[in-house]
C-alpha positions in Angstrom: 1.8 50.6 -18.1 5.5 51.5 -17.6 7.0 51.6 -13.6 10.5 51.9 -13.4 13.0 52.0 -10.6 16.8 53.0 -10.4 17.3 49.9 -8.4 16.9 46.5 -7.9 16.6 47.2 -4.0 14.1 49.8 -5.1 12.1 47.0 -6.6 12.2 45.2 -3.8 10.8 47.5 -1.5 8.3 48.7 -3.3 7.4 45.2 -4.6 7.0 44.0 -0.8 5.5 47.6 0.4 2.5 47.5 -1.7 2.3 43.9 -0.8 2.0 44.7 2.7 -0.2 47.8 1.5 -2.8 45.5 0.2 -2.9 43.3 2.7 -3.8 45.9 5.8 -6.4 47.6 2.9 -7.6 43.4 3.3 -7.6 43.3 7.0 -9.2 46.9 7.4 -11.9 46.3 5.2 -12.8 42.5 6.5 -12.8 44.2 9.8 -15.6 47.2 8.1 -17.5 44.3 6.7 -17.5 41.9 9.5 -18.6 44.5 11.9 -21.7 45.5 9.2 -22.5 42.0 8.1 -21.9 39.5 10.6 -25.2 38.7 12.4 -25.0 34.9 13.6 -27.8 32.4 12.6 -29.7 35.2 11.3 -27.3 35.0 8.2 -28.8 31.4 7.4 -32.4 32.1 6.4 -35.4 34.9 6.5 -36.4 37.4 4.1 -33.2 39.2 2.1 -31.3 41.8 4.2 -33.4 40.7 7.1 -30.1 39.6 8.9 -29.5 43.8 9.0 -32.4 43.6 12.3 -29.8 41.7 14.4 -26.3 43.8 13.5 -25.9 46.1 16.4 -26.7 49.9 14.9 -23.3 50.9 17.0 -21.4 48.6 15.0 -22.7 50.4 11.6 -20.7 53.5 11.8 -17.5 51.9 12.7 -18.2 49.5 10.4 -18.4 52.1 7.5 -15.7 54.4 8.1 -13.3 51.0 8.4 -14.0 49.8 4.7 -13.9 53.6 3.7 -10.5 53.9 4.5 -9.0 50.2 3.8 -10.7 50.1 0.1 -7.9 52.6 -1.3 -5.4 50.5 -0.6 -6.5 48.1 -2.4 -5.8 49.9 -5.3 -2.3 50.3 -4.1 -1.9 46.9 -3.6 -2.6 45.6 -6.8 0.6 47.3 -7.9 2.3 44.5 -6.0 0.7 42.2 -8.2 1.8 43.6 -11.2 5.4 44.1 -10.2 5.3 40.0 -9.5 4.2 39.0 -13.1 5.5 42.2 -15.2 8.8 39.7 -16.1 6.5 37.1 -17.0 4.4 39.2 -19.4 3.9 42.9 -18.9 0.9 42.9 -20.6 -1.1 40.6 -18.8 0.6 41.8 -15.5 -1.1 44.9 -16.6 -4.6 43.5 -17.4 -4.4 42.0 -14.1 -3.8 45.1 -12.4 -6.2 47.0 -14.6 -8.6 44.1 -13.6 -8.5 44.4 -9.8 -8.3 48.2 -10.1 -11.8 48.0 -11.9 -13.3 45.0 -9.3 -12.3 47.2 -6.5 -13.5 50.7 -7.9 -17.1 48.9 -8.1 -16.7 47.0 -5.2 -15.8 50.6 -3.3 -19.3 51.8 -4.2 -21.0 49.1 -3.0 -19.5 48.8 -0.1 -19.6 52.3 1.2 -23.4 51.5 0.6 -24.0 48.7 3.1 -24.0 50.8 6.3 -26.2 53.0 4.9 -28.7 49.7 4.4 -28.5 48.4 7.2 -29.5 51.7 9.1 -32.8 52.0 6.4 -33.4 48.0 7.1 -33.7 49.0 11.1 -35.2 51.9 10.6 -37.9 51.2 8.0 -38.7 47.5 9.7 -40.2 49.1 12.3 -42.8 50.9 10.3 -46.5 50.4 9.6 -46.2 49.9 6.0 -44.1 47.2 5.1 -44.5 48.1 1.4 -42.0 50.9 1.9 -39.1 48.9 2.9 -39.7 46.6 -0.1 -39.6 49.0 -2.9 -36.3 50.6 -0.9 -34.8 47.2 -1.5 -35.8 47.0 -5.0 -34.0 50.1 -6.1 -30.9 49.0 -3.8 -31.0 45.8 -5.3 -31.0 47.1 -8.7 -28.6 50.1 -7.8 -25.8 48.4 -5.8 -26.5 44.5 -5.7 -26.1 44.4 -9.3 -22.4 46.0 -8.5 -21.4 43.1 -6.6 -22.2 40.3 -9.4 -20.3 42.3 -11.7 -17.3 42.4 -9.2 -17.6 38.9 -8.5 -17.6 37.9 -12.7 -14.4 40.5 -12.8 -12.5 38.8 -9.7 -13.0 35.5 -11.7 -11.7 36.6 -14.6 -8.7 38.4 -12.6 -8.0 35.1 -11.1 -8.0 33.1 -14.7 -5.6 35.8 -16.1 -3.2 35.5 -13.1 -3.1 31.8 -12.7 -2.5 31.3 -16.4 0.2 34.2 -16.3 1.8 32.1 -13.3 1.9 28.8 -14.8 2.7 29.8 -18.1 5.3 32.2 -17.9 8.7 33.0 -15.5 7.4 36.0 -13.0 8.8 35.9 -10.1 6.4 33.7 -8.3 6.8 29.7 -8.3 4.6 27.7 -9.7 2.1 26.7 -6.7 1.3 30.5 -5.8 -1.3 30.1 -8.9 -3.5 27.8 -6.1 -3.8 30.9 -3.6 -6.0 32.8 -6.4 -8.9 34.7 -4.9 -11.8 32.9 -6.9 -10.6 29.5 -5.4 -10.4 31.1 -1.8 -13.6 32.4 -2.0 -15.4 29.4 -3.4 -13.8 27.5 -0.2 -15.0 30.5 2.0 -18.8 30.1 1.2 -18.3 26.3 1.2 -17.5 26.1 4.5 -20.3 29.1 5.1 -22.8 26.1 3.7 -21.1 23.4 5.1 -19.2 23.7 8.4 -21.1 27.1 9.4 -19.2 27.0 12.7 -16.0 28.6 11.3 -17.8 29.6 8.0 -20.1 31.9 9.5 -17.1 34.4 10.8 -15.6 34.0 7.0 -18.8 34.9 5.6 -19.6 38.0 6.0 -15.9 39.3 4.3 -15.7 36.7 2.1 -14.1 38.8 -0.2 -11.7 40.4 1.9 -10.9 36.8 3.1 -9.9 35.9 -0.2 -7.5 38.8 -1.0 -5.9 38.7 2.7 -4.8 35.2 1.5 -3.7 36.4 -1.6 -1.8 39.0 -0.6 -0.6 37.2 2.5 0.6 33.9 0.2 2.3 36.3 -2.0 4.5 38.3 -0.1 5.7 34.4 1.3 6.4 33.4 -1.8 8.6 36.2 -2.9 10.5 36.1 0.3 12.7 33.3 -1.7 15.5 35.1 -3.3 14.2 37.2 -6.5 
């Protein structure tokens, strides 16, 4: 993977562009998700997807077309990353980036299904044969929930490769930019989902997008030092 610029300004400001890139894809797609997800105590218990009954349906569309638009830039965004740890090692800059372009093309798909399930949850829970709603979930589960285990093993290993490339080798982060990882953000995120559900419940729902607007966030802070 070969990027090349005329410059060292260049490099700057496409370094810290796709940095801030990624991080409004972040904050538009936590805003998607929250608005589709978030659904108070109902999040806590009852049958799976049941929390769907008490999102809003006007918050669904809005919802929708949010993540639709943010999850490009994600893509974009991981170019940031790259340009960070290419002087370290190119190659595992480049798995990284390969990584996260992967976790996010899956995670797209799932995503732009989760509207879509909500309105069949609310629609199909109101009719006379329950049966039908369970063998839609069945086929969603196997369709698209499987998606989100796989992004969720390929964000861990994204976030192995990029600490060890931080502490290992000389990119252009320090040293303590390897603790703002996304697998160690999100395993605080649903610990505080479990245990202090007060702020936990709001983080919840775009766990995901949490993580990576703290990632991308603690990034562009730590290359504000001089490169």
């Amino acid at each position: 993977m070969e990027i090349t610029f005329s410059t060292p300004a260049e490099a700057r400001r496409w370094l810290y562009l796709m940095g801030w890139i990624g991080l409004l894809g972040s904050l538009l797609v936590g805003c998607g998700e929250f608005l589709v997800h978030y659904a108070g105590d109902a999040m806590h218990g009852g049958p799976p997807y049941s929390f769907f009954l008490e999102v809003p349906a006007e918050r669904l569309p809005p919802g929708h077309f949010l993540m639709v638009l943010g999850l490009p830039l994600y893509l974009l965004g991981y170019g940031h990353f790259f340009l960070a740890l290419r002087p370290g090692n190119r190659k595992l800059a480049a798995a990284v980036f390969l990584l996260g372009a992967v976790s996010f093309s899956l995670g797209g798909v799932w995503a732009g299904s989760r509207a879509f399930l909500g309105s069949v949850v609310q629609i199909l829970g109101e009719a006379s044969d329950p049966q039908i709603l369970s063998r839609v979930l069945e086929s969603y589960d196997f369709l698209q929930e499987n998606l989100v285990q796989v992004l969720r093993v390929l964000v861990l290993a994204n976030s192995v490769l990029f600490v060890g490339t931080v502490l290992r080798y000389k990119t252009l982060y320090p040293r303590w930019m390897a603790v703002f990882n996304p697998a160690l953000v999100l395993a605080i995120v649903f610990s505080l989902f479990f245990y202090l559900p007060a702020v936990g419940d709001f983080l919840a729902p775009t766990a995901m997008n949490v993580a990576y607007f703290v990632h991308f966030g603690m990034s562009l802070v730590a290359l504000r030092r001089p490169l």
